[in-house]
N, C-alpha and C positions, 0 to 999 in steps of 0.2 A: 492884240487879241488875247494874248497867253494872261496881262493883266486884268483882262477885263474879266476874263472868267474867275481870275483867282479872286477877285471883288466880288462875283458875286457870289462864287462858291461863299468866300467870307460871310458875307450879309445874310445868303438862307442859313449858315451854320448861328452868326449872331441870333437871329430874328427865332430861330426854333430855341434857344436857350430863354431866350425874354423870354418868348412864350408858354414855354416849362414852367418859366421860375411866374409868371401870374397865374397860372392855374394853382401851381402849389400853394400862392397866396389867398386865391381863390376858396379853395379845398381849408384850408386853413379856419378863414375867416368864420366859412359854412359852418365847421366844426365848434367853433368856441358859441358861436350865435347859439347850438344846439346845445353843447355845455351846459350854458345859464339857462337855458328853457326847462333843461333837463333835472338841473340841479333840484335835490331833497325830495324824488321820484325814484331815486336807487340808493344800492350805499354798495359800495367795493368792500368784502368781509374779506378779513384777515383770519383764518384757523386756526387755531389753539396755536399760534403765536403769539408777540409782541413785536411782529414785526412792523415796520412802517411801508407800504406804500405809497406808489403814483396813480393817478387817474388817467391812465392814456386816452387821447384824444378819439383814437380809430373805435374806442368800444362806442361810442354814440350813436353809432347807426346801429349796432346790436341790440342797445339798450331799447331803442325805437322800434327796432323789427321784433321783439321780443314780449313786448308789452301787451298783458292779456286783459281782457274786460272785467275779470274776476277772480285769478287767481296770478298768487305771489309767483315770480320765475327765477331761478336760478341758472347762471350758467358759468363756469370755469374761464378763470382768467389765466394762472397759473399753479402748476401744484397745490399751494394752500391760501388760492386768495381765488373765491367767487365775486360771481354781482349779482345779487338780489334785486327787483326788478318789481315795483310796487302798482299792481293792478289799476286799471281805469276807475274802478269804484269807489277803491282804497282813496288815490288822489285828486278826484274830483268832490268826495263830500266835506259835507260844510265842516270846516274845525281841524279841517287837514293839520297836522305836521310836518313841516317836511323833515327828511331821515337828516343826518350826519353824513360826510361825501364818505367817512372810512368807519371802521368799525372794527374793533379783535372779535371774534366770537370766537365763543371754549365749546366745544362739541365731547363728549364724550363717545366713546368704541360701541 
């Protein structure tokens, strides 16, 4: 009896790890899908640096919830690095460009 329990305590402890680890794959997949959709609709600005950034995955859904029918949005990633966030009007007309995924922009005081 004592083994049987320990097997199956085992098996829900296995069974909820798989199941973590495909949601995270899950979660993942969703994200990059949204990445490429998303891609040259924003740009990650760099401030009056030369620094280099990453594009984390998790701003996706920001970038999504955030996006206005007509105007540009900004919002803070870290101390000196924003995401610009290119309105519906902006990237729906004809002759669109899409942005750069990164950018330095020099802002002056």
């Amino acid at each position: 009896m004592k083994r049987t329990l320990q097997f199956l305590f085992l098996a829900i402890i296995l069974s909820i790890k798989l199941s973590a680890q495909n949601e995270g794959k899950l979660e993942s997949h969703r994200l990059m899908t949204l990445f490429h959709k998303l891609e040259g609709t924003y740009q990650v600005q760099v401030i009056n640096s030369r620094d280099k950034t990453e594009t984390p995955l998790w701003i996706m859904d920001s970038i999504e919830a955030k996006r206005h029918q007509s105007e540009v949005v900004y919002f803070p990633l870290k101390n000196n690095v924003r995401v610009m966030v290119l309105p519906f009007n902006v990237i729906n007309k004809k002759g669109f460009v899409p942005l750069p995924r990164t950018a330095n922009v020099y802002l002056s005081n």
